[in-house]
N, C-alpha and C positions, 0 to 999 in steps of 0.2 A: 537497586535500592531506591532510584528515584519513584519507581511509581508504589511505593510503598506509603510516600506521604501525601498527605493533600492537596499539594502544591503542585504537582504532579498531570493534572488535569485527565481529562474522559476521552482518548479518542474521539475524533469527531464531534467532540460534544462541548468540552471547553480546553480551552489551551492554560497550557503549564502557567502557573501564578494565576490564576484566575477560581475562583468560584464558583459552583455550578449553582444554577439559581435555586436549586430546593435547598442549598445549604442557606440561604438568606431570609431570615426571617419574614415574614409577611403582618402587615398592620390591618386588621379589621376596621372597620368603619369608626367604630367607636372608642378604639384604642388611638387613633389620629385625632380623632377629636380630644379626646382626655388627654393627651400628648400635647396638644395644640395648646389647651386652656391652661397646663399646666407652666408651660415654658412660659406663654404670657402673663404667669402672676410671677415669675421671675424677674422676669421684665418690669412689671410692672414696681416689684416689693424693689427694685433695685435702684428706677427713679425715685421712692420714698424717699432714701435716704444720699441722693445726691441732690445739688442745687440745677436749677433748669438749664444752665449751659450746658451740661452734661447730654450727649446723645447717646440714649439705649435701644437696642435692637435684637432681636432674638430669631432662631433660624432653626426649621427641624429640614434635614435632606436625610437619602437614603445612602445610605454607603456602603462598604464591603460587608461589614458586619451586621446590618440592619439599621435602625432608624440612628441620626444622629442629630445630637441637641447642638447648637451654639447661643451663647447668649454674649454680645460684646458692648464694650461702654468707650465710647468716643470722648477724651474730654477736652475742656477748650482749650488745651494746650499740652503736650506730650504725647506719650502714645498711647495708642489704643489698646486695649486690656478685652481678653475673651476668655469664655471658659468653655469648652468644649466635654460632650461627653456622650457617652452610648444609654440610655435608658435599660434598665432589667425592667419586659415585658411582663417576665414570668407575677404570676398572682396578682394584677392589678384591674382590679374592678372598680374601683371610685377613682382612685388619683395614680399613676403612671412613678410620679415623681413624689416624693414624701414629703409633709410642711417642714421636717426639719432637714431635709436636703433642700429644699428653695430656699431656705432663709439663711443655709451653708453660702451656696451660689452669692446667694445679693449681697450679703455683707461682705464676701471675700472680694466680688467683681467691686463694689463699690469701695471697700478700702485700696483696691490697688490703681483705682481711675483717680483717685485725691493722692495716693500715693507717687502717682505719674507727673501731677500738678505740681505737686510741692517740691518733687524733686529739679522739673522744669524750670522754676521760677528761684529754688533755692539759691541761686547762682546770680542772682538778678537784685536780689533782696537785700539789705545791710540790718543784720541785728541792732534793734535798739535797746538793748541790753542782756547782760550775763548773770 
């Protein structure tokens, strides 16, 4: 039964849990680029809406699956918040990622980097009123 799945590997060729590289998708030249530009307006629309202490940073590697996105937000105090995710290659000729998935990403990464803050400090803080 084992070599019935995927998982199962190629003689010789790859070992059990492993992937054989034709299963791994491949990025043309210009789909890395589009990938590249696209994660950085991530990035970018994500500073918009936080204040400068805020450190953002965005990250494409290749992984088991094929290409992978991180986009994370440092803030000045809590913890650090990311949003990780695999890009669908298929049909993308202008943009990789969609305006209304980067603008999903920035406002979720940015509300949970203020959310990290306020929760940090809430503890620190005395209501001046109810």
């Amino acid at each position: 039964m084992n070599g019935n799945t995927p998982y199962a590997g190629l003689p010789g060729e790859t070992q059990a849990g492993q992937r054989a590289a034709a299963d791994v998708p491949e990025l043309s030249r210009s789909q890395k680029r589009l990938l590249h530009r696209d994660v950085s307006r991530i990035a970018a629309q994500t500073r918009e809406f936080l204040p400068d202490e805020y450190v953002v940073d965005a990250d494409v590697t290749t992984g088991i699956a094929g290409p992978q996105v991180t986009v994370a937000v440092r803030p000045p105090v809590g913890h650090a918040v990311s949003a990780g995710f695999t890009p669908d290659l298929e049909d993308a000729t202008e943009e990789i990622i969609t305006s209304d998935e980067r603008n999903e990403v920035a406002r979720g990464l940015a509300a949970s980097a203020a959310l990290q803050v306020k929760q940090a400090v809430s503890e620190n803080v005395t209501p001046t009123g109810k």
